[in-house]
C-alpha positions as CSV (number, residue, x, y, z in Angstrom):
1,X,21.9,77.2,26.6
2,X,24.1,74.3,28.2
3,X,22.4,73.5,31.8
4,X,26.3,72.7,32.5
5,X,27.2,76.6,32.0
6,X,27.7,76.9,28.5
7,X,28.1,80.7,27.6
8,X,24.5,82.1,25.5
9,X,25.4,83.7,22.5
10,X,21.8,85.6,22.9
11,X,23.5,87.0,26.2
12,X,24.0,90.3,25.8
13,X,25.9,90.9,29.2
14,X,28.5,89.7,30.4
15,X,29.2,89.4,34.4
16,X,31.7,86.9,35.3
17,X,33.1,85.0,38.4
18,X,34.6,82.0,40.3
19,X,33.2,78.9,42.2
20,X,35.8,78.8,44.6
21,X,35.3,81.0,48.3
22,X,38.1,83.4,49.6
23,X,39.0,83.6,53.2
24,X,35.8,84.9,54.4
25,X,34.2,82.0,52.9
26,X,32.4,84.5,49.8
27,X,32.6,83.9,46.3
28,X,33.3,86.1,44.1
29,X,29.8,85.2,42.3
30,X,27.1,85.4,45.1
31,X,27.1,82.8,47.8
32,X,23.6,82.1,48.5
33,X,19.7,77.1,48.1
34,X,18.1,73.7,48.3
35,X,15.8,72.8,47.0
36,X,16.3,73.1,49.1
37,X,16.3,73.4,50.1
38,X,17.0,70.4,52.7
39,X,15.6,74.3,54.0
40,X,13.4,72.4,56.6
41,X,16.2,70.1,57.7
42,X,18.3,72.6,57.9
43,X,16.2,75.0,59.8
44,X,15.3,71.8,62.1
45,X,19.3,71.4,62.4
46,X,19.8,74.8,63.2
47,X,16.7,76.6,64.7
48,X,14.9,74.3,66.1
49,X,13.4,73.5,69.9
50,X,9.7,73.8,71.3
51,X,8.1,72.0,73.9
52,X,9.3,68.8,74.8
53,X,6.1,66.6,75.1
54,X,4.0,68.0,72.0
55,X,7.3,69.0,69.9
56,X,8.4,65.1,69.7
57,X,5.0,64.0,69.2
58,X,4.9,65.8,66.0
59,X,8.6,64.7,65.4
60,X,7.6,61.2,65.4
61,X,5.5,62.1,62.9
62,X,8.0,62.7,60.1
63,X,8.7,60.2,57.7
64,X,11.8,57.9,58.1
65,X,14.0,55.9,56.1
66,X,16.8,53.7,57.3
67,X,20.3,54.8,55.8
68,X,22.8,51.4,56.4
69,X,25.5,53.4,55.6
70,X,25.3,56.3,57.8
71,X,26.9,56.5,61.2
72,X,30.4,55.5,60.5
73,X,31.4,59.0,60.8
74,X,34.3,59.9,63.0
75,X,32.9,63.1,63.4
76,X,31.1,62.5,66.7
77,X,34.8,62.4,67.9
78,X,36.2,65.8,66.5
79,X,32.6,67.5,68.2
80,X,30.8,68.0,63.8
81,X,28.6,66.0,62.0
82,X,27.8,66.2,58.4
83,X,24.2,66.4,57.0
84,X,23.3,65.1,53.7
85,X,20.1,67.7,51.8
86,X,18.6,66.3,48.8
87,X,16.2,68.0,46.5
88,X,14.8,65.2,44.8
89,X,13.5,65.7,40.8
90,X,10.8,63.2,41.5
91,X,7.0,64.0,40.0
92,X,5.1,61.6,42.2
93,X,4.0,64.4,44.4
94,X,3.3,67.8,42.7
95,X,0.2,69.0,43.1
96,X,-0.8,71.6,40.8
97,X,3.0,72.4,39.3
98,X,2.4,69.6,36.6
99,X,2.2,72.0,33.7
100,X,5.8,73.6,35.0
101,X,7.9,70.5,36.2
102,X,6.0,67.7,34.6
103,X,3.9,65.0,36.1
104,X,4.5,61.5,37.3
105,X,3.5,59.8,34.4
106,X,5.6,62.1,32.2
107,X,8.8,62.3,33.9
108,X,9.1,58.6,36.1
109,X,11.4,58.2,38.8
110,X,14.1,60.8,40.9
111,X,17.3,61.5,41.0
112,X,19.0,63.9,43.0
113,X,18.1,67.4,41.8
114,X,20.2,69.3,44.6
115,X,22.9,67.9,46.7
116,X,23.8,69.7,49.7
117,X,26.3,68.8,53.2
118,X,26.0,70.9,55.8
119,X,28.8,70.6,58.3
120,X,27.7,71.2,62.0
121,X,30.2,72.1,64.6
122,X,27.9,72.6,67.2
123,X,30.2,73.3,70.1
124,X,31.2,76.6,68.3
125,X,27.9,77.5,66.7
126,X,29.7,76.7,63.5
127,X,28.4,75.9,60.4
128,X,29.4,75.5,56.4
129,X,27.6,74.4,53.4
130,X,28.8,72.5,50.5
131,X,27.3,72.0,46.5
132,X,27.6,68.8,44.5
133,X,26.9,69.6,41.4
134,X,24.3,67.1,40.0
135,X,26.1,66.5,36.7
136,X,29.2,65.8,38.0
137,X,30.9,62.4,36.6
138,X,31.5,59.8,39.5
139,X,32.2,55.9,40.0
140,X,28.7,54.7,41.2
141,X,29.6,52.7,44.4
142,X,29.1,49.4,44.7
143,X,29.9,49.0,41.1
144,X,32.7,49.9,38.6
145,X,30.4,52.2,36.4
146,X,30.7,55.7,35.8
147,X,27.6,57.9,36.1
148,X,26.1,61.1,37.1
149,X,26.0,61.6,40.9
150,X,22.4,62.6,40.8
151,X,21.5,59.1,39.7
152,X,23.0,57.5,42.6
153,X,19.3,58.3,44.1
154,X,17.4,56.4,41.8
155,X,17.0,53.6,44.1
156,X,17.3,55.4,47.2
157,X,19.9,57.1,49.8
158,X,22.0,54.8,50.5
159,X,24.2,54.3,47.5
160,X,24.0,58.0,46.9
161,X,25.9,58.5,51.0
162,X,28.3,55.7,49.9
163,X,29.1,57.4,46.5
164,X,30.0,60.9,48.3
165,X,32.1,59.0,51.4
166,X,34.0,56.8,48.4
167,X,34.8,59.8,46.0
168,X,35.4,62.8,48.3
169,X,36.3,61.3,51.9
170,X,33.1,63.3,53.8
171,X,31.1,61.1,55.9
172,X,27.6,61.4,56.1
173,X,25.8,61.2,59.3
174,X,22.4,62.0,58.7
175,X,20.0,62.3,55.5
176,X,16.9,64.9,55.0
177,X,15.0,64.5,51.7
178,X,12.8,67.6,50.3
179,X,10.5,67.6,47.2
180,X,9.2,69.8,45.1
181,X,5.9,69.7,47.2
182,X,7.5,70.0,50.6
183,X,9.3,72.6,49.4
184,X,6.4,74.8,49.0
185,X,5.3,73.8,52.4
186,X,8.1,75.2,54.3
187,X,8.1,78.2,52.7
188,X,4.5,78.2,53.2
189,X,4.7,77.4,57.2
190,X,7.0,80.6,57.8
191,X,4.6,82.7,56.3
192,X,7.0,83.0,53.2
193,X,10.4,84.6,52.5
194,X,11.7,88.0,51.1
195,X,14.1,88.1,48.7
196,X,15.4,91.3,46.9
197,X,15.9,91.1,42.7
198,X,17.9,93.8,41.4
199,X,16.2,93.6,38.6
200,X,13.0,92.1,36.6
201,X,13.4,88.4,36.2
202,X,11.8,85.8,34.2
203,X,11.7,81.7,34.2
204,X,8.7,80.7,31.6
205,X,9.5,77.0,32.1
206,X,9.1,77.4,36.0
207,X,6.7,80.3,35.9
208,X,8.7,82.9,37.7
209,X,7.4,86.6,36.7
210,X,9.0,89.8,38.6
211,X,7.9,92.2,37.5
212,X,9.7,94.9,39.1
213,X,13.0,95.1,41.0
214,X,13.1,95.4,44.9
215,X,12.5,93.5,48.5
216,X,9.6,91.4,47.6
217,X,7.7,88.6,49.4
218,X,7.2,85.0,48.5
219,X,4.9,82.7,48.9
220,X,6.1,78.4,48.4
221,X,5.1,78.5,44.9
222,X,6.6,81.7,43.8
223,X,9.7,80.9,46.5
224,X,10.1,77.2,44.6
225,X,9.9,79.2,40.5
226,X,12.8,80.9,42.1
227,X,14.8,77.7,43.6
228,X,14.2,75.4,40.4
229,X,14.9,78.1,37.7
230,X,17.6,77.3,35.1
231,X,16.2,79.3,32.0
232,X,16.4,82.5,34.2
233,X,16.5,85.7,32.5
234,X,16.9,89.2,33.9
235,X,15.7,92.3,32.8
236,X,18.6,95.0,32.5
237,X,19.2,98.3,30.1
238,X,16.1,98.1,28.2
239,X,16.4,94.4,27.2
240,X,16.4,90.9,28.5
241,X,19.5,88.8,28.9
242,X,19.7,85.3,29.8
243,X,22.1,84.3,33.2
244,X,25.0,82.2,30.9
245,X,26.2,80.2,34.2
246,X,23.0,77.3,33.7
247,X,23.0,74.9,36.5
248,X,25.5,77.3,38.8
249,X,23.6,79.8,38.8
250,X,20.4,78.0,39.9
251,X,23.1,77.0,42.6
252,X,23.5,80.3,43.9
253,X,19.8,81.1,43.9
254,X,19.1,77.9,45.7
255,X,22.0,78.9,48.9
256,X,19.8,82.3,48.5
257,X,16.6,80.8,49.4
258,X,18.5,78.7,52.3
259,X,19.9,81.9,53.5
260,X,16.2,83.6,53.5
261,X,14.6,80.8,55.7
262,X,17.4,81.3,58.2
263,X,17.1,84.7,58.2
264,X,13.1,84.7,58.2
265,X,13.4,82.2,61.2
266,X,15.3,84.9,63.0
267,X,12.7,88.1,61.7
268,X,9.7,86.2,63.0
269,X,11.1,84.8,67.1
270,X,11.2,81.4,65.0
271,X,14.5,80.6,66.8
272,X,12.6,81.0,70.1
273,X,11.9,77.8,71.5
274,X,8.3,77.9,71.9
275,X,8.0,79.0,68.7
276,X,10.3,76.5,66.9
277,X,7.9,73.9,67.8
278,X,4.6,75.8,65.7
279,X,7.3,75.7,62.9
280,X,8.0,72.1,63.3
281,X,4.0,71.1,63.8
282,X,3.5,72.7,59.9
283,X,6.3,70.6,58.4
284,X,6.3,67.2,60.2
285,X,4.7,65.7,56.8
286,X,6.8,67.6,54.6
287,X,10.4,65.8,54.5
288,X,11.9,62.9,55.0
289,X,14.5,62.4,57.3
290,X,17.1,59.0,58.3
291,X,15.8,56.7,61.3
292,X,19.1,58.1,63.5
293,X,18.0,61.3,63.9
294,X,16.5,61.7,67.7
295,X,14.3,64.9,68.7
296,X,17.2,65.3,71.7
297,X,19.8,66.0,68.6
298,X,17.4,68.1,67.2
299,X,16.6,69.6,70.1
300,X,20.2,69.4,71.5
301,X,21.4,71.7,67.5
302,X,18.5,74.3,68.2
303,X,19.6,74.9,71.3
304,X,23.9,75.3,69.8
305,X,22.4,77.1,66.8
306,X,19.6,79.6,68.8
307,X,21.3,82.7,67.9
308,X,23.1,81.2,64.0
309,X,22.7,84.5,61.6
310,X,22.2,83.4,57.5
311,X,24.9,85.6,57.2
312,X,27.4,82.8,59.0
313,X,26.7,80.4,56.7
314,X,29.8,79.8,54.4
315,X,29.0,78.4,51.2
316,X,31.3,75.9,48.7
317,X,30.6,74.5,45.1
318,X,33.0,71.4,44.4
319,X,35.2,72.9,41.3
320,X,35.1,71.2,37.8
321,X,35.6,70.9,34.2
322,X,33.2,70.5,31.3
323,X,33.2,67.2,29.1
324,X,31.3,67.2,26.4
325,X,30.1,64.3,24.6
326,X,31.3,62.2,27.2
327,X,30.4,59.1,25.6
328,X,26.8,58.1,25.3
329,X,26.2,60.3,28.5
330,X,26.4,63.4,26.7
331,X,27.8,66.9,28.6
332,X,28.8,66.0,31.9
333,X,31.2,68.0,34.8
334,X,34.5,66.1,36.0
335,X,36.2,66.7,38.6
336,X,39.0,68.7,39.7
337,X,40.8,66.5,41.7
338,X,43.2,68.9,43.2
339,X,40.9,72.2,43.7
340,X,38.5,69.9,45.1
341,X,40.4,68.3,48.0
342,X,41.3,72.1,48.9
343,X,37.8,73.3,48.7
344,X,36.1,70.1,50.7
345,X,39.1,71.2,53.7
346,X,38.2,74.9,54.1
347,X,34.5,73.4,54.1
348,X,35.7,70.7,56.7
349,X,37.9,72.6,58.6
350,X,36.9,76.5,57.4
351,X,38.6,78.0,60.6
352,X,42.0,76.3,60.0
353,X,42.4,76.0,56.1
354,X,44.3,79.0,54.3
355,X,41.3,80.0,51.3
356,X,42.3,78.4,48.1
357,X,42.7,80.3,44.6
358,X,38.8,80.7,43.2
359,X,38.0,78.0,41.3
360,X,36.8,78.5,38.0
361,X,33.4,77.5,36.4
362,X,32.3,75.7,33.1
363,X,32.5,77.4,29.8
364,X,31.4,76.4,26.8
365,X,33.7,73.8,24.7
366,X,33.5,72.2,21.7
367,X,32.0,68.7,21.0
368,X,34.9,66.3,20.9
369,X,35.1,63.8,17.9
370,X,34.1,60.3,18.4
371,X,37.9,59.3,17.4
372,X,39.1,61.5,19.4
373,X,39.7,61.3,23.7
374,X,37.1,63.8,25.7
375,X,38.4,67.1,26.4
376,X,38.3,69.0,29.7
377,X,37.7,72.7,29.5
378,X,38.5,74.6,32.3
379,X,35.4,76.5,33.7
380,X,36.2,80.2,32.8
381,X,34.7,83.6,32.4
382,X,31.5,82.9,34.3
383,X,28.8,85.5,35.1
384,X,29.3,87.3,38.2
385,X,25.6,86.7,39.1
386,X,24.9,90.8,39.8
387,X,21.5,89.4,38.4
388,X,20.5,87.2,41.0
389,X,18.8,88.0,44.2
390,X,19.5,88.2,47.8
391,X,18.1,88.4,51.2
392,X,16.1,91.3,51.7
393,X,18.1,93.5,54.6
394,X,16.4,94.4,57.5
């Protein structure tokens, strides 16, 4: 199976659905992360507060990187900011997961595994999220070559923020970094998350094993076989079926998992100030976050975002287009020049923009000739992702 979305011929269901949202910001397939998934940024962003004195203590504790090409944003003007989530694919740090995702040695250096905006608009408690997907076919900046977007990390941030301002016109004002390790952590420091599974689901490569359907609690390891599954299989009339949609549906798991943080913040007085700060203590090692970021702003977000439900959150995937054989870089997305500039304005400017026609996803194609040009193939007759699962209720 394609990680780009390529239909299973082993699948013996079919579900099917678009990337695009309608006007209440759903998709027809299931809007919900990172790997997230930038979760702890993203909590920080929009849960958190805590004691002044000991709360910035432990915020000067997290890791910093300086970001040159951050804070041009006009946003500051028009009252929103844009934050950039990675999920980075790199090894260096992953404990005991080596047998699963591979260790340092065997799979060297990161690229971007997840790429997430969130778009803040503090003053109305506002907030949307946006996908990249990682394959997705880009000029590099700083140069005139054509790559992956996910390698635009390789060396660092930067060049990755100046790619995404270049090709799609969002400026980035801030950066949070998660790995595979902190993910676990984050989960870990709420005490873990509950996601319901309408059904027994598998992931061999990652290790995920439910065994039974239902509400179910997770701890950071079991939370992050979810999050990083793209070989996941369901359980469903007597026989196992594998979810055809690849890398989009490990997408909508991955807003899933986002959404359950939120919404576990909120179950366990998380959002209450002097309890946001206990939540910030467990995760000060675990991310990495830009040099701008103050504890006021953070502070300053918790307090806009104190009462922000999961269920707020609107969710976008940038549309595309399978290319396969793309050269010597193999299968890769291209863009949907068009569909995308409609989908980044309702994720800009969600309260404004009319709700675009859902965009389709990526179905299989087949390998073009060497003599002959690259074909795009229209992402079509997707799964409708019944199969994945969601935030418990309650």
């Amino acid at each position: 199976m394609s990680s780009l979305g390529t239909r299973d011929p082993r699948v013996g269901e079919r579900s099917g659905a678009g990337s695009g949202s309608d006007g209440s910001g759903r998709r027809r397939w299931p809007r919900r992360l990172l790997l997230g998934i930038g979760a702890a940024v993203a909590v920080c962003a929009l849960v958190a507060g805590g004691l002044y004195g000991y709360g910035r203590y432990r915020f000067d504790q997290i890791k910093t990187v300086h970001v040159p090409s951050l804070g041009d944003s006009a946003g500051a003007a028009t009252g929103s900011e844009n934050i950039l989530l990675v999920g980075s694919d790199s090894r260096a740090v992953q404990g005991n997961d080596t047998q699963a995702f591979g260790s340092a040695q065997q799979v060297v250096g990161q690229r971007a595994d997840v790429i997430k905006i969130i778009h803040l608009v503090p003053g109305k408690s506002q907030a949307t999220e946006l996908t990249i997907p990682r394959d997705l076919l880009v000029t590099l900046a700083g140069s005139d070559h054509k790559g992956r977007i996910n390698t635009a990390f390789e060396n660092g941030p930067d060049q990755l923020v100046r790619t995404i301002e270049q090709q799609f016109d969002i400026p980035i004002d801030h950066y949070v970094l998660i790995t595979f390790e902190s993910f676990k952590k984050v989960v870990n420091a709420l005490g873990g998350i509950h996601l319901d599974f309408p059904t027994p689901a598998r992931d061999k490569f990652t290790g995920l094993n439910i065994t039974h359907a239902g509400c179910q609690h997770l701890d950071g390891a079991q939370a992050l076989a979810v999050a990083r599954s793209r070989h996941y299989s369901y359980f469903r009339n007597g026989s196992w079926h594998y979810d055809p949609t690849g890398d989009f549906g490990r997408i909508d798991r991955q807003s899933v998992f986002l959404q359950a943080v939120i919404h576990e913040a909120h179950s366990i007085g998380l959002l209450h100030p002097l309890k946001a700060n206990a939540f910030l203590t467990s995760i000060a090692g675990a991310i990495t976050i830009d040099d701008a970021w103050s504890f006021n702003h953070v502070i300053s977000l918790g307090t806009h975002y104190r009462h922000f439900d999961s269920s707020q959150l609107k969710t976008y995937v940038l549309p595309t287009s399978i290319a396969n054989n793309y050269g010597n870089l193999g299968d890769v997305l291209l863009p949907e020049k068009s569909a995308d500039h409609q989908v980044i304005a309702q994720f800009l400017h969600p309260a404004t923009v009319r709700s675009a026609a859902p965009a389709p996803r990526p179905s299989a194609s087949k390998p073009a000739a060497a003599s002959t040009p690259v074909q795009q193939v229209p992402l079509s007759e997707p799964a409708d992702g019944s199969f994945n699962p969601r935030v418990c209720s309650g």
